[in-house]
Backbone as CSV, one residue per row, in Angstrom:
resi,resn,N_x,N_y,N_z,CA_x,CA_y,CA_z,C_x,C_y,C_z
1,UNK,0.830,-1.206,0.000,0.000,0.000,0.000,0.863,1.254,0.000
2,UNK,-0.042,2.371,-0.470,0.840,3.750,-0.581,0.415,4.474,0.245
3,UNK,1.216,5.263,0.813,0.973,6.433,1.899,0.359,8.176,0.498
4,UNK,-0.432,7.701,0.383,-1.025,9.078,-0.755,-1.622,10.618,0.407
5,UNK,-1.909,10.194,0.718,-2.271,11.256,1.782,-2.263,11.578,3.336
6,UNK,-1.972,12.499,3.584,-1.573,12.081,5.066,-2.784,13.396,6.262
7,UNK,-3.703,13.933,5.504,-4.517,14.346,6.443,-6.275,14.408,5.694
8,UNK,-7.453,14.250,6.708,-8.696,14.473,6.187,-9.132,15.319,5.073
9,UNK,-8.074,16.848,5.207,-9.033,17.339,4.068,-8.176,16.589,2.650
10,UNK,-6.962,16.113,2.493,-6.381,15.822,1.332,-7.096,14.668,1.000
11,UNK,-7.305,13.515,2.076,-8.338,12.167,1.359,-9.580,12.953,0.627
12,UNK,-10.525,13.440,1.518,-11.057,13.952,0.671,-11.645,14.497,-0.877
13,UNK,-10.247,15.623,-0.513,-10.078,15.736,-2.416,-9.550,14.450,-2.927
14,UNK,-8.632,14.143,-2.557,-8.366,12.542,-3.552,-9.351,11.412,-3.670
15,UNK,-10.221,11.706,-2.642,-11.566,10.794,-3.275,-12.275,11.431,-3.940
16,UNK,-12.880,12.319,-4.095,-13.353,13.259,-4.886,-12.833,13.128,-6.422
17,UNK,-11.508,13.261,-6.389,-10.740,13.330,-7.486,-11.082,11.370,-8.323
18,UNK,-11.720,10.833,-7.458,-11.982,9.394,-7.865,-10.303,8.691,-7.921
19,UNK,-9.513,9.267,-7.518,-8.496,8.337,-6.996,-8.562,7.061,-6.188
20,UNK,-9.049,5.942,-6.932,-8.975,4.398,-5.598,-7.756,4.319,-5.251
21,UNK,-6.621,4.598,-5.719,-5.675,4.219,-4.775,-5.045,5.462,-3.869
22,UNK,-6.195,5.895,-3.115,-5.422,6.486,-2.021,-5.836,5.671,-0.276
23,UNK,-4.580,5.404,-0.157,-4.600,5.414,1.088,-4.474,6.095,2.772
24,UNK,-4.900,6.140,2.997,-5.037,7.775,4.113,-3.755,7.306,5.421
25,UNK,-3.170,7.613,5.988,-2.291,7.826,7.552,-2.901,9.414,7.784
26,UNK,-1.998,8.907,9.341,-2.807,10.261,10.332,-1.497,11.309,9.422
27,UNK,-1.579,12.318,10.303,-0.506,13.675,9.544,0.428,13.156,9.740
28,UNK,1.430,12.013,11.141,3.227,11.940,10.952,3.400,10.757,9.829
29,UNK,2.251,10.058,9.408,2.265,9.523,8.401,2.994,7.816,8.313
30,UNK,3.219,8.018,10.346,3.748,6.421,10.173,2.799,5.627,11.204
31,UNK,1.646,6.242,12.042,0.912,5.563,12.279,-0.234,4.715,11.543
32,UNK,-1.185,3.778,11.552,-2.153,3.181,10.775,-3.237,4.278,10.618
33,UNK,-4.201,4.006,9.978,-4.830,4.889,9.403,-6.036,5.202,10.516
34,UNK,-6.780,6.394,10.459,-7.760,5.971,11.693,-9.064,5.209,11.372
35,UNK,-9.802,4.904,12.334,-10.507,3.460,11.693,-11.800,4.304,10.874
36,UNK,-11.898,5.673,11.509,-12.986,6.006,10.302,-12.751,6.574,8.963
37,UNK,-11.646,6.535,8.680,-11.047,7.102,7.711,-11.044,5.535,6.788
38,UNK,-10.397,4.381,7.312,-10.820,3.068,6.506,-11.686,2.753,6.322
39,UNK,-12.974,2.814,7.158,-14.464,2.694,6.415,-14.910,4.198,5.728
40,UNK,-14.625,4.900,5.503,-14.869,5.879,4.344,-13.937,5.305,3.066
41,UNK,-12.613,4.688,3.542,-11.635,4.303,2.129,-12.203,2.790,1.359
42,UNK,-13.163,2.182,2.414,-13.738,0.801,2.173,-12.396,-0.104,1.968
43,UNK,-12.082,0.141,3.633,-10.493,-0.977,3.876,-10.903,-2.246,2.822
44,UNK,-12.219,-3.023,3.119,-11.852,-4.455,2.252,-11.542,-4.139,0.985
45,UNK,-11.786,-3.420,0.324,-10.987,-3.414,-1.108,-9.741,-4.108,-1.072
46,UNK,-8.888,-3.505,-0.021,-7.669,-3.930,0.196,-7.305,-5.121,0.745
């Protein structure tokens, strides 16, 4: 997986933008993602 974005408003636009491959981290970008941010990204895809 790719670290594409690293805060709420950037997932956002990159979903917006219909980007599927973004994957969200918090802002230092080396913790896991937060868990509501994976059910907005629809973790099982992955």
């Amino acid at each position: 997986m790719k670290v594409k974005v690293a805060t709420l408003d950037a997932f956002i636009d990159c979903k917006d933008g219909g980007n599927s491959a973004c994957v969200v981290f918090n802002a230092d970008a080396l913790t896991p993602p937060s868990p509501h941010l994976i059910s907005y990204l629809n973790w099982e895809q992955w």
